[in-house]
N, C-alpha and C positions, 0 to 999 in steps of 0.2 A: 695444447689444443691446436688442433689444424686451423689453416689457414683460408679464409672464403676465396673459393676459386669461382671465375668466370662461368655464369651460370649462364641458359636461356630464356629464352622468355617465360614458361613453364616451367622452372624451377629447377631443370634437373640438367647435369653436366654433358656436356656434347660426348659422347661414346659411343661407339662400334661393338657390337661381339667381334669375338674371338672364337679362336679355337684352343685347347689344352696342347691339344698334340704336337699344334702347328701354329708357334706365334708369330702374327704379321699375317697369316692369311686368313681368309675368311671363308665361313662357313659355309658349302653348297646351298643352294636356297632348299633344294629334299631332303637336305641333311634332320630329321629329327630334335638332334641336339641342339640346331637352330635356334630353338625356342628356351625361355626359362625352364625347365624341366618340375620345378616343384610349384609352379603357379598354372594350375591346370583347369578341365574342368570342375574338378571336384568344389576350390574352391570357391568359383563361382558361384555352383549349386548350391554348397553350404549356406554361401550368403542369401540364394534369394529365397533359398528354404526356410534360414531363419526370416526372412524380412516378412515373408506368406504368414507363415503364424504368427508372427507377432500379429500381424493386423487381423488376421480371424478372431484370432484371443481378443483385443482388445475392443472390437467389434461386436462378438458374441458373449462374453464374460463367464463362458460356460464353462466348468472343471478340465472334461476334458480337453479340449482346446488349450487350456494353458497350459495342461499337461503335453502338449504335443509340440507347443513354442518352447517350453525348457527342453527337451528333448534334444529341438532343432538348435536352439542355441548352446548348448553342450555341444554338441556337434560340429560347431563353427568355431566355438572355442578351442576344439582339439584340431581342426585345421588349421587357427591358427597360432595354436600353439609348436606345430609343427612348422611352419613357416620359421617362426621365430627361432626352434631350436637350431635350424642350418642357416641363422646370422644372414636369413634374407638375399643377400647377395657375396656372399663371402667370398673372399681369397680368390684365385685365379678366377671361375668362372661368373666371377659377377662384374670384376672389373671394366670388362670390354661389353655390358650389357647395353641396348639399346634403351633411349630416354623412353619409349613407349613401356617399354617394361617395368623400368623404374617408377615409372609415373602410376602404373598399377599396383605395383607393391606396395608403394607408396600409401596407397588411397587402402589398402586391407593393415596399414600399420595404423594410420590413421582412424578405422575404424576400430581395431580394435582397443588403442589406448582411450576413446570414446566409449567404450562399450563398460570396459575396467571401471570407469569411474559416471556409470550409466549417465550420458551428457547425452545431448541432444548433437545432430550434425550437421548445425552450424554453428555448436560451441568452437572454438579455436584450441585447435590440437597442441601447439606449441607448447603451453603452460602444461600439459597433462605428457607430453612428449617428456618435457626435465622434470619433473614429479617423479613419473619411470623410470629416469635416469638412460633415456632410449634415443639413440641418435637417429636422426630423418635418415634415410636412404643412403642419399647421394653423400651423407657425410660420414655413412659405413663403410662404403664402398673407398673410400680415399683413409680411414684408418685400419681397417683392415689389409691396406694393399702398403702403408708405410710399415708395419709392423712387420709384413714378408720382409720389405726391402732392409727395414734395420735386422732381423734374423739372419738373414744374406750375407750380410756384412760384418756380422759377427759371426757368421761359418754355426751356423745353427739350423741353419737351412735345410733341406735335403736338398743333393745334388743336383738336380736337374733345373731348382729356383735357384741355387749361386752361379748357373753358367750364364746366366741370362740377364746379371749385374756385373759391373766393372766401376770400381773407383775414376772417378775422372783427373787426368793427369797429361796437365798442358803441357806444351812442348817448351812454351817460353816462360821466362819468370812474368805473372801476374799478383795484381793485386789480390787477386781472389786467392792465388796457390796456397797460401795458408791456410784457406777452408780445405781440409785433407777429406771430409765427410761427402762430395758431392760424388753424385752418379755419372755415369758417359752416357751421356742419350743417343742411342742409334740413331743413323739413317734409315731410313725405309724406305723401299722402291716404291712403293703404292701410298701416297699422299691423303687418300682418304679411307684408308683402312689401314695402314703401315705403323701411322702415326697414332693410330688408337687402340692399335696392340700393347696386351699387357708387358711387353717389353719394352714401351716403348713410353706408354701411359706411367709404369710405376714409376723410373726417376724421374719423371717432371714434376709426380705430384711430390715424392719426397725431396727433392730439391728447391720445391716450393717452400719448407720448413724452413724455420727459422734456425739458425747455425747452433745456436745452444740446444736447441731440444735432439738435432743431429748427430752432434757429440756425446749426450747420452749415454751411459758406459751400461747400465742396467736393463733388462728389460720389462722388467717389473716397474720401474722407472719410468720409462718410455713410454707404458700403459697409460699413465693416467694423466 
């Protein structure tokens, strides 16, 4: 199990986007890709489509009407069933996502483990979150990004995510040197984007790990 890292006030871990191409710099602000790319309008639309009929329907009590809220909520279901099948914010490009985005994903994971077990919303998500067996956001984002960094390290990787980890290896004998598992955490020129590059983000958070689950020889293992 990960470790609770240093939250905000709103719940969600201090992060920067990134770019894929180019770790450590940040995004053009017309860059497009700027943005979550799969949290669009659509879903929005989906949602207040469904929230529209629901309250017509429930308003009107008329056939068709209810016929047109399951419709909308079919609909929102497979939006967010898409969300869910690309793991929300996964692997490189969710890592460096900004708390504003999270905090929206958020709020559509939230609705729909709500919705799954038709609860009102201001039931508490939490108990229907481990029911699913579905971890919050910000605590996908830091297991999906340990699981790169142990695949790295066991050379499981593709190329281009093992160049951008290094075992860390002190100069002098330390008490730590016997932990052979920890990461080299870069320097970054840029202080408030450098540092929250996915190079620079990943061994902090897997460094955060405690030394047993790091040495971990399986990955099958390491999953759970």
């Amino acid at each position: 199990m990960l470790p609770v890292l240093p939250q905000s006030d709103n719940g969600c871990r201090h992060s920067q986007r990134h770019s894929e191409r180019d770790f450590g710099q940040p995004r053009p602000p017309g860059d497009p890709s700027s943005e979550i790319p799969w949290f669009n309008t659509q879903v929005k639309e989906a949602k207040r489509e469904r929230r529209a009929a629901e309250l017509k329907s429930n308003k009107t009590g008329l056939h068709v009407h209810r016929e047109i809220f399951i419709s909308a909520r079919n609909r929102f279901n497979s939006v967010v069933s898409s969300v869910k099948r690309q793991h929300y914010l996964s692997k490189l490009s969710s890592a460096g996502a900004p708390c504003k985005s999270l905090s929206r994903v958020q709020v559509v994971q939230n609705n729909a483990a709500r919705l799954i077990f038709k609860k009102k919303k201001t039931t508490s998500v939490s108990p229907l979150l481990k029911e699913l067996h579905w971890l919050p956001i910000a605590e996908r984002i830091d297991y999906k990004t340990c699981v790169l960094c142990f695949n790295s390290i066991l050379n499981i990787a593709p190329q281009y995510l093992k160049e951008l980890f290094s075992l860390y290896q002190p100069k002098r004998k330390l008490r730590s040197s016997d932990d052979s598992m920890i990461l080299k955490v870069p320097r970054m020129n840029l202080k408030s984007f450098g540092d929250r590059a996915f190079s620079s983000y990943a061994p902090r958070i897997w460094n955060s790990l405690p030394e047993e689950i790091r040495n971990i020889e399986k990955l099958e293992s390491f999953k759970k």
